[in-house]
Structure formats: structure tokens, C-alpha cells
N, C-alpha and C positions, 0 to 999 in steps of 0.2 A: 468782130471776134474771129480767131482766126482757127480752123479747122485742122487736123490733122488724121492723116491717113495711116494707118498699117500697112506695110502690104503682107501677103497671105504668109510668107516666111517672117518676119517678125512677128506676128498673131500667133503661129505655132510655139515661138520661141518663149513666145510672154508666159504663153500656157504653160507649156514645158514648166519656166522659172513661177510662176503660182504655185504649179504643183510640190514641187522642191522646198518652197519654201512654206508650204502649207498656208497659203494665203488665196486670197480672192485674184483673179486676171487684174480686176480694175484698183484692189488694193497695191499691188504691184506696179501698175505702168504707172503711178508718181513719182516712182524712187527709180525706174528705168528712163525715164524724159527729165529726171532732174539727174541720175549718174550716169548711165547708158547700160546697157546691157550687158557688156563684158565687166564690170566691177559688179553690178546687183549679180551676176550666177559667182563672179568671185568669191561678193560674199559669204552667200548661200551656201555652198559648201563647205566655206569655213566656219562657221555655225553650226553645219550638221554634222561637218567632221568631227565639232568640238562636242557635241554634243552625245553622239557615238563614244566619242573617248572616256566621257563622263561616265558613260552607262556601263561600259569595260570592267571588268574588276580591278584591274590594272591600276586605275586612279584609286582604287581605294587604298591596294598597300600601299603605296606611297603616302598615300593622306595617314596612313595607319602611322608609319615610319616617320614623317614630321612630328606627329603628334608624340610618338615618343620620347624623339630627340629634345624638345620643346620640354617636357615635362622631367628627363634628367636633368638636362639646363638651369631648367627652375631649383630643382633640389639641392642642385650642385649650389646655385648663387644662392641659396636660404641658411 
């Protein structure tokens, strides 16, 4: 079986990216030894961006405004 090492800057880095990503250090280092590191904090951000965006009010008029459009749509083709 073969061992592998950290060294003290990627150990910071994992932590860092657990925290970010609100997970475990050892939940995370599968998905960083299976992508690498620069794609898993990719990720992460793009998730928490997405996520942010969500919580915005911002998405909501828009979701307000499809759901308009959608619903004269409807009336118009009935």
C-alpha cells in the first residue's frame, strides 16, 4: 500500500478548501487526489457564488418575471 504525504502548504490549502466548502479536511482530500486542487477551489466557488446569487433578491425578480411571461403565454395560446 502505498503512503502519501502532504506537505504543510497543501495541508493548509486542503483546510482552507474544507472550510469553503463546508465539509470535512478528509471529506475533501478524495475529490482533490482524484481533480487536484486548482479545479476542487474552482469548484467551490462556483457553488458558493451560485449560491450567494440564489439568496440575492435579484433571482427572485427574475424568477417573478418568467413566471409572468409563462403565464400570459399560457393564456394567450388557451
Amino acid at each position: 500500500m502505498v503512503t502519501a504525504a502532504l506537505t504543510q502548504c497543501d495541508h493548509r490549502r486542503l483546510l482552507k478548501l474544507a472550510a469553503k466548502a463546508e465539509r470535512t479536511p478528509q471529506a475533501m482530500l478524495k475529490f482533490v487526489l482524484r481533480d487536484g486542487f486548482d479545479y476542487c477551489e474552482y469548484v467551490v466557488e462556483a457553488v458558493n457564488e451560485g449560491i450567494a446569487d440564489r439568496s440575492s433578491s435579484d433571482i427572485d425578480e427574475v424568477e417573478a418575471r418568467i413566471v409572468r411571461r409563462r403565464e400570459r403565454r399560457d393564456r394567450a395560446a388557451a
